[in-house]
C-alpha positions in Angstrom: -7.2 23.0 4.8 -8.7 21.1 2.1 -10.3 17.7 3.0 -8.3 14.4 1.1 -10.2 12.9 -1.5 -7.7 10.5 -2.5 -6.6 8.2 -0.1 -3.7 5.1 -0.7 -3.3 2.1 1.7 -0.1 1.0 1.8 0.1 -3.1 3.2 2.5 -5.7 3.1 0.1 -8.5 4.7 2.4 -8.3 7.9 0.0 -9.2 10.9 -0.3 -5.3 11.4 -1.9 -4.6 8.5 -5.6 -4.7 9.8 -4.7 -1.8 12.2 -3.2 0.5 9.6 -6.3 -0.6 7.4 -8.6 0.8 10.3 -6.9 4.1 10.5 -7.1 4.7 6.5 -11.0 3.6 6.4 -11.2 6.1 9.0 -10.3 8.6 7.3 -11.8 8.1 3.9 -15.1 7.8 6.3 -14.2 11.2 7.9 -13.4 13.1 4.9 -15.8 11.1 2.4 -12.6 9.9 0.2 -12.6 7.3 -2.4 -9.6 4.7 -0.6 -7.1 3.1 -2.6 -5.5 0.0 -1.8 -2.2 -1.0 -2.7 0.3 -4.1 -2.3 3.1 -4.0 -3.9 5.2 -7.8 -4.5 8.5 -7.4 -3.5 8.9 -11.2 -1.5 7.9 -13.7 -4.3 9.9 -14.6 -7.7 8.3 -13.2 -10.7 9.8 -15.0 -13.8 10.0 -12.7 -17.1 7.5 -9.4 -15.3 9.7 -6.0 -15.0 9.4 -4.2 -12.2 6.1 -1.9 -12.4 4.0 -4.9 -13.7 0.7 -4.0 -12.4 -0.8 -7.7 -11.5 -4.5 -8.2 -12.7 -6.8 -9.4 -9.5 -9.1 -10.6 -11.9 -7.7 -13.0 -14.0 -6.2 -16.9 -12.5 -3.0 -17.7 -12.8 -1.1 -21.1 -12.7 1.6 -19.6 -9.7 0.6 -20.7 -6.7 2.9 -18.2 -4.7 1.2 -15.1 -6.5 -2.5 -16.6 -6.4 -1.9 -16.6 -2.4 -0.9 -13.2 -2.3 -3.9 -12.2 -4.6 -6.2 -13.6 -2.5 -4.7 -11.9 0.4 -5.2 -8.5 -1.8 -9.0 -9.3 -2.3 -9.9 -10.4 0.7 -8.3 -7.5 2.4 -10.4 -5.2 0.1 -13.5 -7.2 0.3 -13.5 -6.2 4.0 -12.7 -2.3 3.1 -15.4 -1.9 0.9 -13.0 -1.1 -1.7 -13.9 -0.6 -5.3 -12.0 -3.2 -7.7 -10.8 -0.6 -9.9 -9.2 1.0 -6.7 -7.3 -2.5 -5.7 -4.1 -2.3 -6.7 -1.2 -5.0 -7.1 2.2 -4.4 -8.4 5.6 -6.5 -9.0 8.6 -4.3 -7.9 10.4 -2.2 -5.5 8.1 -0.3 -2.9 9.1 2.9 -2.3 9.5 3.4 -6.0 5.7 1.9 -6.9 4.0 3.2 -4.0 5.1 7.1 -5.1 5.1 6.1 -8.2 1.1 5.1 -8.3 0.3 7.8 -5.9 1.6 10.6 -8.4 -0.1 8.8 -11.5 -3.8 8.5 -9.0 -3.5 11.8 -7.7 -3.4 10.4 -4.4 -3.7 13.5 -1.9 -2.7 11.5 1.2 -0.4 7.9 1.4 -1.4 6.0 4.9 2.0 3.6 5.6 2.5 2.0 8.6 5.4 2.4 10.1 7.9 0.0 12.6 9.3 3.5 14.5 13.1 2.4 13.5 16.0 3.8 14.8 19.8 4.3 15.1 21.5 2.1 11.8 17.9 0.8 10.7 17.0 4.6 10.3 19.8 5.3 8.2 19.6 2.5 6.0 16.4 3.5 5.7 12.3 2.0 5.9 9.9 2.4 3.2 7.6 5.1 5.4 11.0 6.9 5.3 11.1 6.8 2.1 7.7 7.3 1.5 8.0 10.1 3.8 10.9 12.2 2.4 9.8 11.7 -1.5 6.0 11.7 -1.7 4.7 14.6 -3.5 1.6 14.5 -1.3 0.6 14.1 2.7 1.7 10.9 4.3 0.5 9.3 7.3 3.0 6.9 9.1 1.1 5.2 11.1 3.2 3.9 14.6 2.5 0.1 14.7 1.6 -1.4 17.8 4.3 -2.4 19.7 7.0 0.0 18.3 
């Protein structure tokens, strides 16, 4: 088995997020990966950015609602150890910019977590689903407390 080298965080800031965090850092520990980070926006209004608009942490905007979330982003990384260039924030749909970025960062393994549905959520489907069935690499789907 080769060892990842290339890992992606998946969060969404849900108050779970630190647990799936701890299982990616992990692994990047274990196999002496580089760990990506990525949150993609999906819950705040965007006026006049398409879909795939990758947001810069670096530079201050006047939207409140996407300052919050950028914050969020840094602080989140701060605590990884996670280079900057490796911090990534992007306007659109999930599934889509999560395999999207993991094929264009040769990611070798995507660390989701995931809420264990079932029944009719299953089969309208969950982004680790998703995630799970289009990936082009090794995903972890990682069973979040309480689930």
């Amino acid at each position: 088995m080769n060892h990842y080298q290339n890992i992606l965080l998946t969060i969404d800031f849900s108050d779970d997020d630190h647990y799936v965090a701890h299982k990616a850092k992990q692994l990047a520990d274990i196999f002496n990966a580089k760990l990506n980070i990525l949150h993609v926006l999906d819950n705040i209004a965007m006026p006049d950015t398409a879909y795939g608009t990758v947001i810069s942490l670096d530079i201050n905007s006047t939207y409140e609602a996407l300052e919050v979330e950028k914050s969020k982003m840094i602080y989140i990384s701060n605590q990884l150890n996670i280079e900057s260039s490796r911090r990534w924030m992007i306007w659109g749909e999930p599934k889509q910019e999560i395999i999207r970025l993991s094929q264009q960062e040769n990611i070798d393994l995507i660390v989701t977590g995931s809420h264990g549905r079932h029944g009719l959520a299953m089969l309208l489907g969950s982004t680790a689903n998703s995630i799970l069935h289009y990936a082009s690499c090794d995903v972890l789907a990682v069973r979040l407390p309480g689930n």
